[in-house]
FIZA-222300 format. One line per field, with one value per residue (C-alpha): x negated, z, y; residue number from 0. Coordinates in steps of 0.05 Angstrom, whole numbers, plus 5000, padded with zeros to 4 digits. Example, Ala and Ser with C-alpha at 12.3 -4.5 7.8 and 13.67 -1.06 7.14 Angstrom:
# residues 2
x c(4754 4727) $
z c(5156 5143) $
y c(4910 4979) $
num c(0 1) $
//
This chain:
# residues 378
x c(4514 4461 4454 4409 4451 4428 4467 4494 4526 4560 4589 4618 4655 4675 4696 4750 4759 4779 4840 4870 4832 4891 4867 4905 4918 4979 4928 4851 4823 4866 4808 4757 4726 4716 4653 4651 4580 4592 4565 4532 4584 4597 4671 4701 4772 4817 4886 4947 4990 5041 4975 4920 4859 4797 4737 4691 4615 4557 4505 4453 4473 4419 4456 4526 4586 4635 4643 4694 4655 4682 4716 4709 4641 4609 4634 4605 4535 4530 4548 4477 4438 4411 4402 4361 4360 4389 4407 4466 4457 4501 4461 4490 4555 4522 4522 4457 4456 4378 4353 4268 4259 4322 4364 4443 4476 4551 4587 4613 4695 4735 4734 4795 4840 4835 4892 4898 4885 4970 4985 5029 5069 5078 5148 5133 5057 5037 4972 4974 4924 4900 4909 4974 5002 4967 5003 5080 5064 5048 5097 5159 5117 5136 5210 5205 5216 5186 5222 5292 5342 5369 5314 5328 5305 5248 5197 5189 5229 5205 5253 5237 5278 5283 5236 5228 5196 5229 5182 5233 5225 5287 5308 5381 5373 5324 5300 5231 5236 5169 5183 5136 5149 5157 5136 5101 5160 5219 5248 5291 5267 5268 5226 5208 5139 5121 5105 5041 5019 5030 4984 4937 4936 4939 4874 4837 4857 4815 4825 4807 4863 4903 4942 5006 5037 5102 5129 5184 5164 5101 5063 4997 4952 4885 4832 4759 4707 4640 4611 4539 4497 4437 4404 4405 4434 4508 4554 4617 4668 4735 4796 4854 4900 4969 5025 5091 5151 5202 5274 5330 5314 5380 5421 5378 5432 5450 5395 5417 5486 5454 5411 5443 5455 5405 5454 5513 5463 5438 5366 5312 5233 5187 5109 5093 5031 5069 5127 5081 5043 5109 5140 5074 5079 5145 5150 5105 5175 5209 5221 5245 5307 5322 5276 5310 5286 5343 5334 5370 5371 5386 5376 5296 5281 5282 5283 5252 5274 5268 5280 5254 5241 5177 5213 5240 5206 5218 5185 5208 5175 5194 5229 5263 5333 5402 5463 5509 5474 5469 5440 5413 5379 5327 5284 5209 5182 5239 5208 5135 5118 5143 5108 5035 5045 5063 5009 5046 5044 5112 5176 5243 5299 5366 5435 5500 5528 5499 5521 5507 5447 5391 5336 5268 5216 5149 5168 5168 5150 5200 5177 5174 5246 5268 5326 5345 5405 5408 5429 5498 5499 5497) $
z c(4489 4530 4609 4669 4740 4812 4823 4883 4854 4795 4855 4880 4822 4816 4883 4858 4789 4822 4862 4792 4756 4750 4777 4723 4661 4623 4566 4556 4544 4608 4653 4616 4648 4588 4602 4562 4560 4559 4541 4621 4661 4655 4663 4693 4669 4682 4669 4689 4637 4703 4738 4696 4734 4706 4755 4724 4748 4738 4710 4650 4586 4540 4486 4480 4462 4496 4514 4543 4585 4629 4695 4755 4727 4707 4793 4823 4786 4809 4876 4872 4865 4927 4911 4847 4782 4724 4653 4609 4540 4485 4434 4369 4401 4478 4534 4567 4644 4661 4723 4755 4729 4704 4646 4645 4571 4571 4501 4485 4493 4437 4452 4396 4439 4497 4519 4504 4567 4579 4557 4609 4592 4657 4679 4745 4771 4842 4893 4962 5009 5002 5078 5081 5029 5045 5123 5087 5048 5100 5144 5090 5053 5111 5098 5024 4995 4934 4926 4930 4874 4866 4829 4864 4927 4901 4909 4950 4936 4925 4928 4908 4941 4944 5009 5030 4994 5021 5014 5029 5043 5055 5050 5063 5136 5153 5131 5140 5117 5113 5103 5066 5058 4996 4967 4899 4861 4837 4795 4834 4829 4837 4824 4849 4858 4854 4918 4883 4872 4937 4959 4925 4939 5005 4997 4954 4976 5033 5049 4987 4947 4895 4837 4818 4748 4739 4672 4638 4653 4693 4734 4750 4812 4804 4863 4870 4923 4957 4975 5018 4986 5019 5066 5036 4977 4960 4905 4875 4821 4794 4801 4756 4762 4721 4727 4703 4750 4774 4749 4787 4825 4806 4844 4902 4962 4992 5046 5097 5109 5152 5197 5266 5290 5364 5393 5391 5419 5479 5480 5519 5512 5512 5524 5458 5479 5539 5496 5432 5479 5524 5453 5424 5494 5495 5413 5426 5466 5401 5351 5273 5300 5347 5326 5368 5424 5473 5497 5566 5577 5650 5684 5685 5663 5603 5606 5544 5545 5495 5495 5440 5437 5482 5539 5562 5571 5603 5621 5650 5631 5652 5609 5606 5611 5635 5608 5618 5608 5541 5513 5440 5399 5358 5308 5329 5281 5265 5329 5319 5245 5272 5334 5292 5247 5295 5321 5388 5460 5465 5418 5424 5415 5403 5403 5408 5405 5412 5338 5303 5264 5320 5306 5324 5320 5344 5409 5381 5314 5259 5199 5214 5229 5227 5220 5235 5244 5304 5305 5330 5414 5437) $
y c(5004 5002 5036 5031 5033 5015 4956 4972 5036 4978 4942 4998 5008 4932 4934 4977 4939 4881 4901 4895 4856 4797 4726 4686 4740 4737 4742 4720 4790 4822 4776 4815 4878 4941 4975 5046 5085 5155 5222 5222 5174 5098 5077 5006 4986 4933 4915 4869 4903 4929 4970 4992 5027 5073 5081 5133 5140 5190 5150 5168 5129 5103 5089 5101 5044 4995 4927 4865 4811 4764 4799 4745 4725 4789 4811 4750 4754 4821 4821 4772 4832 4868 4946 4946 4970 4935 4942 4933 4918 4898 4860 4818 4776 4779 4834 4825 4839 4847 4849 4853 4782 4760 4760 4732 4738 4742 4723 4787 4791 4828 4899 4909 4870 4899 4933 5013 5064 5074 5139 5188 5250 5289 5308 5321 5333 5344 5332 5315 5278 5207 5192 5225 5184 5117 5129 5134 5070 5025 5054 5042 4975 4928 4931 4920 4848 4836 4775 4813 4795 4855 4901 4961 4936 4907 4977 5028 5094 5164 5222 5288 5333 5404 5412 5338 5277 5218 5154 5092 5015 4980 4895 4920 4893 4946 5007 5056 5126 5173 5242 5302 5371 5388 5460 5440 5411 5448 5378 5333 5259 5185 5137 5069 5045 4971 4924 4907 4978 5000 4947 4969 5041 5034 4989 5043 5111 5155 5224 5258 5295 5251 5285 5250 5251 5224 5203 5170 5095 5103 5141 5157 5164 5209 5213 5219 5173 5181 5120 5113 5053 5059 5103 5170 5151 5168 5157 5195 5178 5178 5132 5142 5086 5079 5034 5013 5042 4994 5002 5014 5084 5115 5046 5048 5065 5129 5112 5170 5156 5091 5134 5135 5212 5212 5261 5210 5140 5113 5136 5102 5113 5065 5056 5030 5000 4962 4938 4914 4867 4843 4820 4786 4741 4731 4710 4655 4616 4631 4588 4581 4558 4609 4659 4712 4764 4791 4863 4875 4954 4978 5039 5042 4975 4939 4860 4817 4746 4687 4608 4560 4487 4491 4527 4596 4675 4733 4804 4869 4935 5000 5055 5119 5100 5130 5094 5031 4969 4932 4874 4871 4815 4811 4777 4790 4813 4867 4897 4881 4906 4972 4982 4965 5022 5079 5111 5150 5128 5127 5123 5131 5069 5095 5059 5057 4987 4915 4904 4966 5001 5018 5078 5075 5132 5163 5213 5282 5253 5284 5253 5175 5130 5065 5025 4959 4921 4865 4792 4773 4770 4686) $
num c(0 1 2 3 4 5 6 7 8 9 10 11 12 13 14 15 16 17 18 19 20 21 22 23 24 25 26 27 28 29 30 31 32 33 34 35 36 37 38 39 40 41 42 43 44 45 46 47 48 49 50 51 52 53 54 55 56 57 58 59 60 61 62 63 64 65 66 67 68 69 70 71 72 73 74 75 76 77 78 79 80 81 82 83 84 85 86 87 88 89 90 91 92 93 94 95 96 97 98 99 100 101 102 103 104 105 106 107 108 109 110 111 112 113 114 115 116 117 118 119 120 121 122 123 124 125 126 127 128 129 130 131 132 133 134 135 136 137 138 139 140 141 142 143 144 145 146 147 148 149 150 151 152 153 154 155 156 157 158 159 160 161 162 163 164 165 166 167 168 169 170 171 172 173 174 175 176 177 178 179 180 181 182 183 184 185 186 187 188 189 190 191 192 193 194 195 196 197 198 199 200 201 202 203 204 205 206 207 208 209 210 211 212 213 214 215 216 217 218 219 220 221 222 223 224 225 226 227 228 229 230 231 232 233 234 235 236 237 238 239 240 241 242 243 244 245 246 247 248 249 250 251 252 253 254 255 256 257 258 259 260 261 262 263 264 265 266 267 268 269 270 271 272 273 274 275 276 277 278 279 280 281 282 283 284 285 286 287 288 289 290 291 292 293 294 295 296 297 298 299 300 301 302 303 304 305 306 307 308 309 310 311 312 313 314 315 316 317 318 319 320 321 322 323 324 325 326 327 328 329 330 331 332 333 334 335 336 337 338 339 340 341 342 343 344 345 346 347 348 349 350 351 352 353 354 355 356 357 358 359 360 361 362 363 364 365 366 367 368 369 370 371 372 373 374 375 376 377) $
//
């Protein structure tokens, strides 16, 4: 093999590369990077076995052929180069990386054991936009525990309905729900998609259009990018990225029959902006071993109130409220990790008890809710 690329088009690609490139592989050859030279396109893999990913880039090829060398080291040698050319040559045992007046020789890794691209035999196949589906994953990853014994809670859901696709994060204490129409897909699905792969997608998608296959045991992701390297100078490729799908889909709970009905709750809305700050001052009088927040709703006024083992906290902040008085407790961040992914002035708190399930959502936003249950009253 043997190909000329600018190398700040190759660290592009690597950029990529490395959100799965694994930083202790299960085995030797999985830390390797497999560089194939192409009929007119050069393509970067990398594997951890659970998420393999494909970046594919329009680049002449001199000489056709593949090769393994050394992930971490291969990325941090050329993230040394400033915008120049360089060539990649596979000669005898080495792969030769030359640059103006340099030359770095990599022993050659086994292409043979590297890992075959995982096949995937469609079942269901649909495309919707990369921003629109990066926004429903971190809006449902927050409430997922990876750690989670019990497997089915240990991913984020997808439900395929017949006109929604639910996207679901849930630890059993709390639960986010993201909700796309649906008008593509006539099969009725689940699947669950690993913590670790919803990391990463939400680290490498943008807005262009991503094409979702969905087999048996994995499922794929495929998108293109246009990256700007230099003035004038732009870059596009492919991603396709495939990985393993969590078990369990089929146990994950009836997740609907926990959504509190707005009609039959207390409402009161609340300046998101107002409220987000209020909690980050008070949390700081929390503490691990009261790591609580009370909530004191009266007509107009909310109060915010916390004591720890450095003293005691409290706030008022106005809000749109009409209804007997309550007070509600909460763990911090149960409040917080919701208020930094909504994106409206203003949302809408709904209860009906001190010890029941409370709903949160965007005002006049119908396709983002939470759920979350409060700690017992002192």
């Amino acid at each position: 093999m043997k190909v000329s690329i600018n190398s700040s088009v190759l660290n592009i690609g690597l950029d990529y590369i490395s959100e799965v490139l694994p930083s202790k592989p299960s085995m030797a050859i999985c830390g390797g990077i497999h560089i194939e030279g192409k009929e007119n396109y050069i393509n970067l893999i990398s594997t951890d076995l659970e998420n393999t990913m494909k970046i594919s880039i329009e680049n002449e090829i001199e000489e056709k052929g593949e090769v393994v060398v050394p992930g971490k080291q291969f990325i941090s040698l050329l993230k040394q180069f400033k915008d120049e050319k360089i060539e990649i040559e596979r000669k005898e045992k080495f792969v030769n990386v030359i640059g103006k007046q340099s030359q770095y020789s990599f022993l050659e890794m086994e292409v043979e054991e590297f890992p075959k691209f995982p096949k995937i035999t469609p079942e269901v196949s649909f495309k919707i936009k990369g921003e629109i589906l990066k926004e429903g994953l971190k809006k449902i990853i927050f409430c997922i525990d990876p750690e989670e014994p019990r497997h089915q809670f240990r991913g984020g859901l997808i439900d395929i309905k017949e006109k929604n696709i639910n996207m679901v994060g849930t630890d059993t204490r709390r639960l986010s729900l993201f909700i796309l129409s649906n008008e593509q897909i006539k099969k009725q699905i689940k699947i669950l998609l690993s913590y670790n792969l919803m990391k990463k997608l939400i680290n490498i998608l943008n807005e262009e259009e991503v094409e979702i296959s969905i087999g048996k045991n994995n499922v794929s992701f495929q998108t293109s990018f246009t990256k700007t390297f230099a003035p004038n100078k732009r870059i596009t490729g492919t991603i396709l990225f495939v990985s393993q799908l969590l078990t369990g889909a089929e146990e994950f709970p009836d997740y609907e029959k926990v959504i509190p009905d707005v009609k039959k709750s207390k409402v009161a809305k609340i300046n998101s902006d107002n409220f987000l700050l209020s909690l980050k001052r008070i949390s700081l009088f929390t503490s691990e071993r009261n790591n609580r927040v009370k909530l004191g709703f009266k007509k107009g006024l909310l109060t915010l109130s916390a004591t720890g083992d450095i003293g005691e906290a409290r706030e008022q902040i106005d809000i749109e409220y009409n209804d007997e008085d309550m007070e509600i407790f909460f763990p911090p961040s149960f409040l917080t990790d919701f208020l930094e992914v909504i994106k409206k002035d203003e949302f809408i708190f709904a209860f009906t008890a001190s010890n029941k399930p409370v709903l949160m959502k965007p005002n006049e936003e119908e396709n983002f809710l939470y759920v979350c249950m409060p700690l017992k009253g002192e």
